[in-house]
C-alpha positions as CSV (number, residue, x, y, z in Angstrom):
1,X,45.3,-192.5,-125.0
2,X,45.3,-188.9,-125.9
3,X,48.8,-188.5,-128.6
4,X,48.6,-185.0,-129.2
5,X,46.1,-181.9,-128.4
6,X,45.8,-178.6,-130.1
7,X,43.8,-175.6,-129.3
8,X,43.3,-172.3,-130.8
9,X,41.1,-169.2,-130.1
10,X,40.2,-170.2,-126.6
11,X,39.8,-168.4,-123.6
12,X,43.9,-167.0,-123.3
13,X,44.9,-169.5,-125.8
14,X,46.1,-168.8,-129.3
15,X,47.6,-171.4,-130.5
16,X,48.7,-174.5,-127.8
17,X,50.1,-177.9,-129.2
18,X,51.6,-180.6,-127.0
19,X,52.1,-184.5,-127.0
20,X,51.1,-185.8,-123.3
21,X,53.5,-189.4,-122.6
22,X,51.8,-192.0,-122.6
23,X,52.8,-192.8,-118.8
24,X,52.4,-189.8,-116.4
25,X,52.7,-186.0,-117.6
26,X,53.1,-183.4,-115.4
27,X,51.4,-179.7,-116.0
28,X,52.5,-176.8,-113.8
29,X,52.5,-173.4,-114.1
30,X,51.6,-170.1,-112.3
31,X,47.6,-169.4,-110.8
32,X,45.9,-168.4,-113.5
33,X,48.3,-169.0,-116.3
34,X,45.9,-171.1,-118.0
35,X,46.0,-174.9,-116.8
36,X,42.6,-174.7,-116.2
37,X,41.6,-173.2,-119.6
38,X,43.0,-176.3,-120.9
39,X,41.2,-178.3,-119.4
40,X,38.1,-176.5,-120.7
41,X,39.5,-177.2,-123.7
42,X,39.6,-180.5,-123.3
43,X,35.8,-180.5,-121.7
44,X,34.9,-179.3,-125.6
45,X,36.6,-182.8,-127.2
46,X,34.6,-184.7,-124.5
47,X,31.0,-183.1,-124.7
48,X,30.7,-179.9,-123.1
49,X,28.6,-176.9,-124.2
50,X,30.3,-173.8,-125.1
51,X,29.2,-170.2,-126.2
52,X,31.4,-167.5,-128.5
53,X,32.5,-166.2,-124.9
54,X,35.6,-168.6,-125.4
55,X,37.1,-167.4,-128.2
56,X,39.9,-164.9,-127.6
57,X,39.4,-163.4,-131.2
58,X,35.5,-163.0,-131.5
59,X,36.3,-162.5,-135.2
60,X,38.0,-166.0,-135.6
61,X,36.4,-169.4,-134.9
62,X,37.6,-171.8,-131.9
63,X,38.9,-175.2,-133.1
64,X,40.5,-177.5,-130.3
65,X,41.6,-180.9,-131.6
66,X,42.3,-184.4,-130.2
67,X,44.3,-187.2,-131.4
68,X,43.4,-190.7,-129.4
69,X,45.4,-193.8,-129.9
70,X,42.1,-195.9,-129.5
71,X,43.3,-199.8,-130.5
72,X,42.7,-201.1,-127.4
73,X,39.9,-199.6,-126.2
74,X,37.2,-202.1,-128.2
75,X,35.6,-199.5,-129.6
76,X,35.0,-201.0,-133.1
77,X,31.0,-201.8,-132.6
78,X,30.0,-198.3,-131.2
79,X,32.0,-196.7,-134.4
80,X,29.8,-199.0,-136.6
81,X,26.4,-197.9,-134.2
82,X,27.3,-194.9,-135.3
83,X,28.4,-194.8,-138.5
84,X,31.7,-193.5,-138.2
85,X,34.8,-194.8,-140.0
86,X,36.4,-196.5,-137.1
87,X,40.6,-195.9,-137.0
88,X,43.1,-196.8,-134.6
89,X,43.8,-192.9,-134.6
90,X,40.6,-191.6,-134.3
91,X,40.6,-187.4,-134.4
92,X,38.1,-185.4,-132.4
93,X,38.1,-182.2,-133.5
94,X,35.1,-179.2,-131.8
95,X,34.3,-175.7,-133.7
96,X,32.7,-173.1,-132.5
97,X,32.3,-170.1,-134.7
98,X,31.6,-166.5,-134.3
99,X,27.8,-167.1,-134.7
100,X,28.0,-169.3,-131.8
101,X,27.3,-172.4,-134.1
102,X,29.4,-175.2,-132.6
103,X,30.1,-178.2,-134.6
104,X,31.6,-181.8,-133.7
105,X,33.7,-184.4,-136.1
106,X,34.9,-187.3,-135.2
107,X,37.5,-188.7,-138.1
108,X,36.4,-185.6,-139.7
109,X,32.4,-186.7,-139.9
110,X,30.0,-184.8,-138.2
111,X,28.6,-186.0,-135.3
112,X,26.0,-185.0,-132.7
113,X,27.4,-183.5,-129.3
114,X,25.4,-186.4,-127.2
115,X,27.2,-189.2,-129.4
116,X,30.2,-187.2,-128.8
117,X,29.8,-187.0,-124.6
118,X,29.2,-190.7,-124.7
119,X,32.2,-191.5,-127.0
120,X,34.1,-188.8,-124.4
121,X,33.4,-190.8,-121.3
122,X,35.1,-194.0,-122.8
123,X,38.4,-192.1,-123.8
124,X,39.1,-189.5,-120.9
125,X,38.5,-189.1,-117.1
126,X,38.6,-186.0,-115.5
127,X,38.9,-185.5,-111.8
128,X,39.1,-182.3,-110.5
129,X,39.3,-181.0,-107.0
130,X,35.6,-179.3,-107.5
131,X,34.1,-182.7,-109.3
132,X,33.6,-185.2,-106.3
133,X,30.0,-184.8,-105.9
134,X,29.2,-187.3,-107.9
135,X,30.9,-189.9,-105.2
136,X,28.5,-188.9,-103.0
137,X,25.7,-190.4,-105.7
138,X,24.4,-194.0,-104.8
139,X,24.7,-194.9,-108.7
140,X,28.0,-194.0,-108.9
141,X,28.9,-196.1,-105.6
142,X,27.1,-198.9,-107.0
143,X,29.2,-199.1,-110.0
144,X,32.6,-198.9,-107.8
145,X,30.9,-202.2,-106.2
146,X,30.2,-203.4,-109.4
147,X,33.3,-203.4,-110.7
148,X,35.3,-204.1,-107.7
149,X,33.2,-207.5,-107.5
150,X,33.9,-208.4,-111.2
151,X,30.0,-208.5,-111.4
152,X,29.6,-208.0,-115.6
153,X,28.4,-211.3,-116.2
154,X,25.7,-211.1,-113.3
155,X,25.0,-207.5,-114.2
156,X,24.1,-208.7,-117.7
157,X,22.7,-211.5,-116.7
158,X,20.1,-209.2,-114.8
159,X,19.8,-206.7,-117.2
160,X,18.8,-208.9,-119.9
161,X,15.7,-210.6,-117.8
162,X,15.1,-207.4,-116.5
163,X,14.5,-206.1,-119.8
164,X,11.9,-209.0,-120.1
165,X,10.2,-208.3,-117.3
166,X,9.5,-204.8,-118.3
167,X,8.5,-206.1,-121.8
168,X,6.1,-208.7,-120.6
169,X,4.9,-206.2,-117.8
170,X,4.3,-203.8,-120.7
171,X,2.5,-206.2,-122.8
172,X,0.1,-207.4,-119.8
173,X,-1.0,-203.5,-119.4
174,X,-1.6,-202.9,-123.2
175,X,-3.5,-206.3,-123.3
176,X,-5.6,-205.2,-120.1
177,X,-5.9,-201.9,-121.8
178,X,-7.3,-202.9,-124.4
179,X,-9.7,-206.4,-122.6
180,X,-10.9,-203.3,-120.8
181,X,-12.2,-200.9,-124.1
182,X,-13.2,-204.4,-125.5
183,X,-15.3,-205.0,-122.7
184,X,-17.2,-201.8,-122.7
185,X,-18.7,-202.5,-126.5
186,X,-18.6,-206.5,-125.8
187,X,-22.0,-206.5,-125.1
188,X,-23.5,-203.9,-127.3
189,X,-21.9,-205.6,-129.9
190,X,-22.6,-209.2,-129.1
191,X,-26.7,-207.8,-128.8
192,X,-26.1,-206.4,-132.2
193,X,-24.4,-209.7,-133.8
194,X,-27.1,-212.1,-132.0
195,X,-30.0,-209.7,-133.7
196,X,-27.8,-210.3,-136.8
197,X,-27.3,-213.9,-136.6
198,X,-30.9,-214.8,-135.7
199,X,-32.2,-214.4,-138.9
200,X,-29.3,-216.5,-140.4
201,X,-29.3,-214.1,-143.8
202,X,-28.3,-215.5,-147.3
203,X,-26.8,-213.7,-149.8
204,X,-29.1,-212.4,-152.7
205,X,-31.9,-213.2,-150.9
206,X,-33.5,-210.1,-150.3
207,X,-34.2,-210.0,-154.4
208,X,-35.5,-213.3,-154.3
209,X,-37.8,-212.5,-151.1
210,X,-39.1,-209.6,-152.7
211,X,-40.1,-211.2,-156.4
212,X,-41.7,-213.8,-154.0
213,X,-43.5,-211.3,-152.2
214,X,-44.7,-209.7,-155.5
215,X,-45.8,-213.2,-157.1
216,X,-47.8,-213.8,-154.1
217,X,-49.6,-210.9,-153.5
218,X,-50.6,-210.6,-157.3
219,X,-51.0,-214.5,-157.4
220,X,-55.3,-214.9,-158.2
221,X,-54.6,-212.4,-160.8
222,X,-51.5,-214.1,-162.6
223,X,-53.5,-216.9,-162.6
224,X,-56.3,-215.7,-164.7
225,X,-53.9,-213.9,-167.1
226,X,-52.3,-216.9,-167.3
227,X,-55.5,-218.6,-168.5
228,X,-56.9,-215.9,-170.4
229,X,-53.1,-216.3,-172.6
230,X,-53.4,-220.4,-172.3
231,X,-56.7,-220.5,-173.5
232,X,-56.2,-218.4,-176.7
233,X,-53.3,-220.5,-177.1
234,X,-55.3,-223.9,-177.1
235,X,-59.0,-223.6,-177.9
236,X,-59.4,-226.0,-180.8
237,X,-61.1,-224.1,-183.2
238,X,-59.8,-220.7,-182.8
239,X,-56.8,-221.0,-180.8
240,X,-53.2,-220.2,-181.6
241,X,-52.1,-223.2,-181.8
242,X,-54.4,-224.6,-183.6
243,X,-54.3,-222.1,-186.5
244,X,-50.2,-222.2,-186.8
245,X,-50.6,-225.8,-187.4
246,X,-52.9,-224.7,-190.6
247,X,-50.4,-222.2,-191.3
248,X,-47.8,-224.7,-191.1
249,X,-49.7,-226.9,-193.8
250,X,-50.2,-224.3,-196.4
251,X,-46.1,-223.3,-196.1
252,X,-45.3,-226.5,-196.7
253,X,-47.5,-226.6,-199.5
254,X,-46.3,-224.1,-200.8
255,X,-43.2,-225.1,-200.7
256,X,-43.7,-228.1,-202.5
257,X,-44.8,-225.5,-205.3
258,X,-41.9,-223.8,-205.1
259,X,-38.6,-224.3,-203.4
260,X,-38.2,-221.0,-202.9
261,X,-40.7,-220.8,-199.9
262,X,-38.6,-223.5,-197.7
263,X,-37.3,-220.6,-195.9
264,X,-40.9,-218.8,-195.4
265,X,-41.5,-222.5,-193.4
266,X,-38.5,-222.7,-191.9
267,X,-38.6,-219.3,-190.0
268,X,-42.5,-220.0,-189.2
269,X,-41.0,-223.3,-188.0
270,X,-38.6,-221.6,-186.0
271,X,-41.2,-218.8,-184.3
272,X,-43.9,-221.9,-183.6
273,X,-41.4,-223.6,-181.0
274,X,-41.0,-220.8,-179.5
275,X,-44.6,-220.2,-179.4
276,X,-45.1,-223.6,-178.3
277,X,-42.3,-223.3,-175.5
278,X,-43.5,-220.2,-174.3
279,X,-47.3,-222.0,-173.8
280,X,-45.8,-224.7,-172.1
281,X,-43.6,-222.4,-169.9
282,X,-47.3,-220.2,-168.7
283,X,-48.7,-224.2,-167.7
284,X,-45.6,-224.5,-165.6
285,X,-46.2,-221.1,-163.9
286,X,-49.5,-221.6,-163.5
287,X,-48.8,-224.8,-161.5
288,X,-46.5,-223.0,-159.6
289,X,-48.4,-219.7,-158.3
290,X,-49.9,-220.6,-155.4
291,X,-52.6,-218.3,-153.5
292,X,-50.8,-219.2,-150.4
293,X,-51.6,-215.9,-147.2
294,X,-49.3,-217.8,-144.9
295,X,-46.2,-217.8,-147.1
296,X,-47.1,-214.3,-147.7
297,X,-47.3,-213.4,-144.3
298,X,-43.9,-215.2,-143.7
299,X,-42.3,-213.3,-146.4
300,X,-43.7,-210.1,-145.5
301,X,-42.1,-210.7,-141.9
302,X,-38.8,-211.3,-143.3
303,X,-38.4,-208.6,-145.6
304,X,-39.6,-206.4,-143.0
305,X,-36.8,-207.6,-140.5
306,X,-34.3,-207.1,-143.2
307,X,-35.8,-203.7,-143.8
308,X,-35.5,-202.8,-139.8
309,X,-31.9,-203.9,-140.0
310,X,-30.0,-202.1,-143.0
311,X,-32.2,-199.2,-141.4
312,X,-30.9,-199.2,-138.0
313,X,-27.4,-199.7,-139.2
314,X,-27.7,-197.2,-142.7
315,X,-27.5,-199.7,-145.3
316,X,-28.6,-201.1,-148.3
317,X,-28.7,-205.1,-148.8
318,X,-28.1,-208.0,-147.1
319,X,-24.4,-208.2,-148.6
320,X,-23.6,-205.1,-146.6
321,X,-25.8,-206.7,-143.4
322,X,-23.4,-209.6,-143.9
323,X,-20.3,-208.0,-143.9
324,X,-21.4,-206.2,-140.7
325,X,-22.1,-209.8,-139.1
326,X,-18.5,-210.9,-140.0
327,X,-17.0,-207.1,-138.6
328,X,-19.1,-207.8,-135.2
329,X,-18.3,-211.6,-135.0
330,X,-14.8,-210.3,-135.3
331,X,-15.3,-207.5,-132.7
332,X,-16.8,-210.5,-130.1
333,X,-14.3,-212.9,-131.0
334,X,-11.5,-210.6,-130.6
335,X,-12.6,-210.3,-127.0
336,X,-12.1,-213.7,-126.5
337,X,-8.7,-213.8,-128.0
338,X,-7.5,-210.8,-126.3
339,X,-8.9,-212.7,-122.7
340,X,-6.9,-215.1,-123.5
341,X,-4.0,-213.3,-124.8
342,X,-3.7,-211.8,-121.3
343,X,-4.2,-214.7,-119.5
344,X,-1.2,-216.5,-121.0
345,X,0.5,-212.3,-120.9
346,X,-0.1,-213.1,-116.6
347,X,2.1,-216.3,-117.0
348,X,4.5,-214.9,-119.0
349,X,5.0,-212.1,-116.5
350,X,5.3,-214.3,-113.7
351,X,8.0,-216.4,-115.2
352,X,9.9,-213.2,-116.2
353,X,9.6,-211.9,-112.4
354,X,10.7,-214.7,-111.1
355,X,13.5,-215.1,-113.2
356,X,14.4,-211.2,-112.5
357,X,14.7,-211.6,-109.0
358,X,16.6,-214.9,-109.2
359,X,18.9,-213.0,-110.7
360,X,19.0,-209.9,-108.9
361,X,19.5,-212.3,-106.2
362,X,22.3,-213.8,-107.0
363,X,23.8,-210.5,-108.3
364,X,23.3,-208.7,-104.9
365,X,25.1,-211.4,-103.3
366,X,28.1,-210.9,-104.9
367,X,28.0,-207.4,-104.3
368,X,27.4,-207.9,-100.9
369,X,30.4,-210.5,-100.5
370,X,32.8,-208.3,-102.0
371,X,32.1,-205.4,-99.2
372,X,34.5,-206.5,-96.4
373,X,36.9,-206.7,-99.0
374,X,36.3,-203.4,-100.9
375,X,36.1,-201.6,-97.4
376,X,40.0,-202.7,-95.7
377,X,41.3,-202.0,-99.6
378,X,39.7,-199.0,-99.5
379,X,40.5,-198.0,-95.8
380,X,44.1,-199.1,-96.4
381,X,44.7,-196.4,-99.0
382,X,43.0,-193.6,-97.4
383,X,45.5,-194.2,-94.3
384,X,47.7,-193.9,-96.7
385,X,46.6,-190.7,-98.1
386,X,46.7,-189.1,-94.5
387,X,43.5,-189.8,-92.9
388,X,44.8,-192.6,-90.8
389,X,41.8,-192.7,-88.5
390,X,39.3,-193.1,-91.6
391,X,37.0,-195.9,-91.3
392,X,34.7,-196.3,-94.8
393,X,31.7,-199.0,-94.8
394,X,29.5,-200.2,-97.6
395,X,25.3,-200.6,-96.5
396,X,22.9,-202.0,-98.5
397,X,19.3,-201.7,-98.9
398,X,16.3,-203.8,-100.6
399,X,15.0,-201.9,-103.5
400,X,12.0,-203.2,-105.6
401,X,14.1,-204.3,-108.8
402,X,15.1,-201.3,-111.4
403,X,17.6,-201.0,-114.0
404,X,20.8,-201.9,-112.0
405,X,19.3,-204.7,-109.7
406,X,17.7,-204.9,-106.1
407,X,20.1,-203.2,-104.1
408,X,20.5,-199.4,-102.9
409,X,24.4,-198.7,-101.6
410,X,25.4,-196.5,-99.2
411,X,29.2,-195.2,-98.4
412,X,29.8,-194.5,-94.9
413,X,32.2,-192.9,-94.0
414,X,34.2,-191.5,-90.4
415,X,37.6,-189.1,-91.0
416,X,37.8,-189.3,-87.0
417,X,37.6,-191.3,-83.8
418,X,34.8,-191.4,-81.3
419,X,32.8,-189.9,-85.4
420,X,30.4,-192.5,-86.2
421,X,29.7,-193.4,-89.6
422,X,27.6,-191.4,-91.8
423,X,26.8,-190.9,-95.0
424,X,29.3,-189.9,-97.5
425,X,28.2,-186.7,-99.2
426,X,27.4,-185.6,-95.4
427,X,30.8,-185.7,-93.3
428,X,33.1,-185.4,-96.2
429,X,35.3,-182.3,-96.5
430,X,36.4,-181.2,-100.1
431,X,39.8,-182.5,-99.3
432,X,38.6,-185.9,-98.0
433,X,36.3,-186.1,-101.3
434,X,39.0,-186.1,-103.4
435,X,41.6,-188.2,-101.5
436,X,38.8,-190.7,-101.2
437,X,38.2,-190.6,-104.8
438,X,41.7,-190.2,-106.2
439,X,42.3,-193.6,-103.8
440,X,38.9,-195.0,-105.4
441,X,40.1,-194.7,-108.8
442,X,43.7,-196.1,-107.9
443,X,41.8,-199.1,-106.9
444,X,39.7,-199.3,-109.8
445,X,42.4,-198.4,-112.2
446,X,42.5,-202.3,-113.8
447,X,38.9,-203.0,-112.8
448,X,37.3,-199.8,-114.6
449,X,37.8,-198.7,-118.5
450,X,39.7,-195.2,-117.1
451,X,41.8,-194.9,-120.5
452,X,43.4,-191.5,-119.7
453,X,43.1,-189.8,-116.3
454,X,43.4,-186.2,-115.8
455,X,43.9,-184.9,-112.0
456,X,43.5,-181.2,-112.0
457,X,44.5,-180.2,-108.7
458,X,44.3,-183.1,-106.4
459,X,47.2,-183.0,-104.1
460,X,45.7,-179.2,-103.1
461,X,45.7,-178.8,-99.3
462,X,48.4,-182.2,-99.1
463,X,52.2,-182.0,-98.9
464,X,54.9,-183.3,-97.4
465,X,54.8,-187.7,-97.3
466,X,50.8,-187.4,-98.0
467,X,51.8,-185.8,-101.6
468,X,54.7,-188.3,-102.8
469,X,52.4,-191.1,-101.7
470,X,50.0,-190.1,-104.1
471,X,52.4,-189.0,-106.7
472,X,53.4,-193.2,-106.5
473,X,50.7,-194.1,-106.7
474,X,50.1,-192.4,-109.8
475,X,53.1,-193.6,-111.3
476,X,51.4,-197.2,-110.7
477,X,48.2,-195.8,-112.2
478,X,50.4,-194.7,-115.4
479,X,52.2,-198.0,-115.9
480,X,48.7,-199.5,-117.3
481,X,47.0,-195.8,-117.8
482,X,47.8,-192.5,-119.6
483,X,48.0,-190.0,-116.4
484,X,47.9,-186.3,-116.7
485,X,48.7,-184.2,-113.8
486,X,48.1,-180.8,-113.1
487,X,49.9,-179.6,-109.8
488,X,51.2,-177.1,-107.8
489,X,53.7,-179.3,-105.6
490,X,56.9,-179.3,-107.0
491,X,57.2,-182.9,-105.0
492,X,54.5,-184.5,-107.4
493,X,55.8,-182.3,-110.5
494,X,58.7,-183.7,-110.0
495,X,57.4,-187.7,-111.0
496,X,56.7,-187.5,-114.3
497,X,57.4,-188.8,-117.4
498,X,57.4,-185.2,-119.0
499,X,56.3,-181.9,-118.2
500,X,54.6,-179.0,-119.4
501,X,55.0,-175.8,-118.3
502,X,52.0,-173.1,-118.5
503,X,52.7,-169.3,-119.0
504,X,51.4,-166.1,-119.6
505,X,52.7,-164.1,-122.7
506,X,52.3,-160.3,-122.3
507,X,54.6,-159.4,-125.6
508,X,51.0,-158.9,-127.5
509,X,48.7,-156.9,-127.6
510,X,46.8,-159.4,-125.4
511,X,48.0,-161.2,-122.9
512,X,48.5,-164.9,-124.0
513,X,48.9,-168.6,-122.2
514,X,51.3,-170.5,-124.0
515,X,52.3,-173.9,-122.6
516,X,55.9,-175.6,-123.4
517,X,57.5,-179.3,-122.4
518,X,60.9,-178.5,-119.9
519,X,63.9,-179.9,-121.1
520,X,65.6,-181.4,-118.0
521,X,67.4,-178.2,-117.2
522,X,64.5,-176.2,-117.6
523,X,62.4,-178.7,-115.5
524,X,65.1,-178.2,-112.6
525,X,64.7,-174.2,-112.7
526,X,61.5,-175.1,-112.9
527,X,60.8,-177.2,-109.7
528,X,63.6,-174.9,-107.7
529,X,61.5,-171.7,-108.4
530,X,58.1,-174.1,-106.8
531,X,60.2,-174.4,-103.9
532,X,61.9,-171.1,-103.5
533,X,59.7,-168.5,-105.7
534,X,60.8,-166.3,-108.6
535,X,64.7,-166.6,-107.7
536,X,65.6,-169.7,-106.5
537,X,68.7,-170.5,-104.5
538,X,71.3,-173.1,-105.2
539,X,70.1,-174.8,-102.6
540,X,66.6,-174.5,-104.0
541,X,68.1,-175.9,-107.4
542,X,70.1,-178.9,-105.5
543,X,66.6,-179.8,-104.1
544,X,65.2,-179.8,-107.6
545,X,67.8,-181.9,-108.8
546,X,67.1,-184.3,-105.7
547,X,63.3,-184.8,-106.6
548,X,64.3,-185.6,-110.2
549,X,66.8,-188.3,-109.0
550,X,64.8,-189.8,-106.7
């Protein structure tokens, strides 16, 4: 509920403070004395754009200001998506400066102007004579449905497997996506990891291969060295062996001679085990090198397929072949997991679409059951509103499932007899729109969040019974709803709560609007100058005294 609105700088509008009731408040005034400049005013608190050609000073910024009693609007989790400090009095001030910067606070933190449309829609609704196209929209008719059917829970219901569906339809075309780039290197790859595989690689073997290779192709030559060092080692008269055993002798000898010389034997000692070993070690080898062509021939052929390998792929060693294995192995197996991937992605989809339309099934038939009903409410007040030969019908049609369901609705509508029903947005006149809507949202009023209403002009081109009818039924609006009412019929003026009176200041050097709240004596001169003009009659003023009473 809107407590109190100021403006200043805009448009005609120096300074304007009022406090709307929080029933029905009336706005009159003279054409162009400004009623619709505050509404524009009111358009910057809710979202709209402006430019610096709204401020009456171009030297002086705009600021227009809203107070909103907001405790029972729910509002406490979109305050806390926002991260606004949430009040029960939330303030929503607009600025727009002489640069044509515009900023937008909301409990004096900045906020962007999208947030602030959003956060607009939930606290005001304006309806203006020149703002019914949007009944015409099938969206818009579908969410009169909706609400007129109490269909939140199904809606929701919906809406959440819906969601599901477009997840699961989303992951099926990534995961087909990507099956499909697999697919084109599968096989290269696989070729590539077979070639790999084949020669079932160890690593470190590519050393060992290639000592082998050296051994064997040197092998009748190692093993003469080998006995050329073997038998200088152990010919028994003038091998090594032989003559460190006499060397051994005399060391100890002289040892015995002096003790002095123990550590001459015990180095000698130390070098002839070695010597010894190392003899030992060439029989071993010698046993071992083979003259073997067909090993050599083997090994040859295996270094050379490693060789071909790190080649063809630019590397080094068999490590590096290796980890190329395990990268392709990956690669192949992946394609296998991502096959199967989307063949569990295909079930999933199909129990989410199932599920989807299950429940856009059930949610279109409560929409649909609810149209005899929503049709004789709605035709009831539009007789009521003047047209008594209206005749309004809801059609529906299939619609592959989207974000609000399976159904397409249409409003059709006749003003006239013998007139057969056609769509909305194409028989409607301007003044039919907006009876039809104004009786829309009197029908919605406790079904819909409508927190404040604003009716600029909607009894234009009524009077007479037409006009009090919708004046009452504005004062039943108002007894749940803040209603504000700007009018040119003294009949409706004459309804409300309070009312404001709009006026044009020439004493400055620029003319001025200016808008005051009537006492009651001022509200009767008032209403007698809407019936009678400039100087009303007594006779005007006991008529404006009647309307009040009544």
């Amino acid at each position: 509920m809107l407590t109190s609105l100021k403006i200043s700088n805009y448009a005609l509008i120096d300074h304007l403070a009022m406090q709307p009731s929080a029933g029905l408040s009336m706005i009159t005034g003279e054409t162009g004395a400004g009623k619709s400049i505050m509404l524009g005013a009111v358009g910057l608190l809710l979202g709209n754009r402006a430019d610096t050609k709204v401020l009456l000073h171009e030297e002086k910024k705009c600021v227009v200001e809203g107070v909103f009693d907001i405790r029972s609007y729910g509002l406490q989790k979109y305050f806390e998506e926002l991260d606004l400090d949430y009040e029960d009095s939330c303030i929503i001030r607009r600025e727009i400066s002489p640069n044509g910067k515009s900023r937008s606070f909301v409990n004096d933190t900045p906020i962007l102007l999208d947030h602030l449309k959003t956060l607009g829609e939930r606290l005001m609704d304006v309806h203006s004579q020149h703002d019914t196209l949007l009944l015409g929209e099938g969206d818009f008719q579908l969410g009169l449905v909706d609400a007129f059917a109490g269909t939140g829970p199904e809606r929701t219901a919906f809406q959440k497997v819906f969601t599901e569906f477009k997840n699961a339809n989303k992951r099926l075309e990534e995961l087909t996506r990507q099956l499909a780039t697999l697919k084109k290197e599968f096989d290269f790859n696989q070729f590539q990891l077979d070639e790999l595989s084949s020669l079932s690689l160890v690593a470190g073997e590519q050393l060992e291969l290639e000592s082998s290779q050296e051994i064997l192709e040197n092998a009748e030559d190692i093993k003469i060295k080998i006995q050329e060092i073997l038998s200088l080692f152990q010919d028994e008269q003038f091998g090594v062996l032989q003559g460190m055993g006499h060397i051994q002798s005399s060391l100890q000898g002289l040892e015995r001679l002096a003790q002095a010389f123990g550590s001459y034997r015990l180095r000698f000692q130390e070098a002839w085990i070695e010597l010894k070993d190392l003899a030992e070690s060439l029989t071993d080898e010698d046993s071992s090198v083979e003259v073997d062509a067909e090993k050599l021939e083997k090994t040859r052929e295996r270094l050379s397929k490693i060789y071909q390998l790190q080649k063809k792929h630019g590397l080094q060693t068999v490590e590096e072949l290796l980890v190329l294995e395990s990268h392709l192995a990956d690669q192949v197996f992946q394609v296998q997991q991502v096959a199967e991937q989307l063949e569990e992605a295909k079930r999933v989809q199909l129990v989410k679409e199932r599920a989807m339309l299950e429940a856009g099934e059930i949610l279109s038939q409560k929409r649909r059951a609810c149209f005899p009903a929503f049709e004789r409410a709605l035709e009831e007040l539009v007789h009521e509103l003047g047209m008594e030969n209206a005749r309004i019908q809801m059609e529906r049609q299939s619609l592959e499932p989207h974000a609000t369901g399976i159904d397409r609705v249409e409003l059709l509508f006749s003003a006239n007899k013998g007139i057969p029903l056609q769509p909305l947005k194409k028989v409607a006149s301007g003044g039919e729109f907006s009876r039809l809507l104004f009786a829309i949202k009197y029908m919605m009023a406790d079904k819909m969040a409508l927190p404040t209403l604003i009716f600029d002009e909607i009894d234009s081109g009524i009077s007479g019974e037409v006009a009090l009818q919708m004046v009452r039924m504005m004062q039943v609006i108002a007894q749940n709803h803040q209603v504000i009412c700007i009018t040119h019929l003294p009949q409706v003026a004459a309804k409300g709560d309070v009312h404001f009176f709009v006026y044009k200041d020439h004493s400055a050097a620029k003319t001025i609007s200016k808008v005051k709240q009537l006492s009651e004596e001022e509200r009767v001169h008032e209403l007698a100058k809407m019936i009678a003009g400039a100087n009303p009659s007594a006779a005007a003023q006991a008529s404006a005294k009647e309307l009040l009473m009544n």
